[in-house]
N, C-alpha and C positions, 0 to 999 in steps of 0.2 A: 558695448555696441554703440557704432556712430550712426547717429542720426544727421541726417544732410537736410539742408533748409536751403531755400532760393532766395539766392541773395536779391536782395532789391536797391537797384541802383537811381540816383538823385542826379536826374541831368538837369542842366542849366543852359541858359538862355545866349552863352558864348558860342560864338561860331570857330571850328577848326579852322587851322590855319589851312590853306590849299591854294596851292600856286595856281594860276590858272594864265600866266604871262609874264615873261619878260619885260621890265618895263626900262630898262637900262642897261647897256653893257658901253663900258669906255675902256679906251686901251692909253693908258700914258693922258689922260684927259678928253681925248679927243673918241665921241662916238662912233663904234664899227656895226656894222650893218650885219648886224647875226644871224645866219639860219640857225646853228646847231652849236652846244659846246658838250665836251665830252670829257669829265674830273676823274681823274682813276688816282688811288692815295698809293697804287704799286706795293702793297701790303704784302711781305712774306712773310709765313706764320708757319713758325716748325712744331712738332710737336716735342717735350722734354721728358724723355723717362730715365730715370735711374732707382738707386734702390729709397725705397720710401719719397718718390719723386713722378708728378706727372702732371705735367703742366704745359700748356701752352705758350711760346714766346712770339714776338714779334721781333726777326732778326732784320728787316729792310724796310725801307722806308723812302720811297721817292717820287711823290707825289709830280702829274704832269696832268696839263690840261692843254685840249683841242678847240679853237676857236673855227668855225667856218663859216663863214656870211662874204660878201659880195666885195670886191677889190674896187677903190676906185682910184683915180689918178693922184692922190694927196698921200695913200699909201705908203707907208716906208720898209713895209715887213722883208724884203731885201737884201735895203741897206743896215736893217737891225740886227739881220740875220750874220750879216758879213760882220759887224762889229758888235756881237757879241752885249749890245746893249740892254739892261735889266731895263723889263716894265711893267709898270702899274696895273694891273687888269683890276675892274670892279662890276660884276654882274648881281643886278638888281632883278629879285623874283618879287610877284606879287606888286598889290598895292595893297593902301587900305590900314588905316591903324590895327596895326596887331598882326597883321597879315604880308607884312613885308619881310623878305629874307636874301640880305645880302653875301653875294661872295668876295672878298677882295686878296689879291695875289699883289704883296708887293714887290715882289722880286722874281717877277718870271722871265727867267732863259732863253732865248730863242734857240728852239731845236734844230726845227724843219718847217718847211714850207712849202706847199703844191697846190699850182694853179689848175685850172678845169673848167670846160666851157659848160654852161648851165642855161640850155636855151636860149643864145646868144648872146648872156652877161658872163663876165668874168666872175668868176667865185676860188677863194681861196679859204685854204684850209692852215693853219697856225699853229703850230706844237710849241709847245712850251714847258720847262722845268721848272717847279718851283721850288727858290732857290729861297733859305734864311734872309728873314731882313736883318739889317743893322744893328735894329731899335729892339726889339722884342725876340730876336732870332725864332721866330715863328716862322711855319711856311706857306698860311692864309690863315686867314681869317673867316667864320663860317659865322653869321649874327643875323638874330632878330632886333632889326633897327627900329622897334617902335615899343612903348611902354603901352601896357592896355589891362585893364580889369576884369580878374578871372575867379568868379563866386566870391567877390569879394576881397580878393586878394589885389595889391598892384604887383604886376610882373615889370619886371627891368629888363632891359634890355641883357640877351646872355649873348656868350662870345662861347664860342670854340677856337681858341688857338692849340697850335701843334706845340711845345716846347719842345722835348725829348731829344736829345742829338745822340744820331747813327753815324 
């Protein structure tokens, strides 16, 4: 017979990580005035049966992200769009040691672009592919950018990159 006992759990005095602001979005270096961005990894997940066989795959993979905040006249989303030129995206969540979590996209695609009036400012919306870098053939980068102490522990800074090629 099992007997069941209540676990008792040892909390500490580390605060959760919780975004609570944007503190940064740059496109190619230069800051874009963000309302919204929208990351979809385009994940397709089949299921595999055969005999002694059953398993999940991940047959696709094409990560794109939505930029939309406010157009102003320095703008080039365009002429980027017409020439096809990779850029830099780096969205900064949070502040605060330990509580900061960056996105960075080195090589994002210009998809599509559509403009829209927003209460008499211009706002535009920015699609993007994310495409392999060079250097790391990753397709972003997902990082807690700050080292901080947790029950004692140092935490280092962790990465999520994509490697896998589909």
């Amino acid at each position: 017979m099992l007997q069941k006992r209540d676990p008792t759990v040892t909390l500490d005095n580390e605060a959760l990580i919780i975004v609570n602001k944007i503190s940064a979005v740059t496109e190619d270096g230069t800051t874009f005035n963000l309302k919204s961005f929208d990351f979809d990894l385009n994940n397709e997940i089949q299921d595999i049966y055969a005999v002694g066989l059953a398993q999940y795959e991940r047959t696709d993979f094409d990560p794109k992200i939505s930029l939309t905040g406010y157009r102003d006249s320095a703008d080039s989303a365009w002429a980027d769009l017409a020439s096809q030129a990779l850029k830099t995206i780096v969205i900064t969540l949070g502040t605060g040691t330990g509580k900061t979590v960056t996105l960075t996209i080195d090589s994002a695609r210009p998809l599509s672009n559509n403009e829209s009036d927003d209460s008499g400012k211009l706002s535009i919306t920015k699609d993007f592919r994310c495409t392999k870098d060079a250097t790391s053939s990753s397709h972003f980068e997902l990082m807690w950018s700050q080292a901080f102490n947790h029950a004692g522990f140092l935490v280092v800074p962790s990465t999520l990159k994509t490697t896998k090629n589909y």
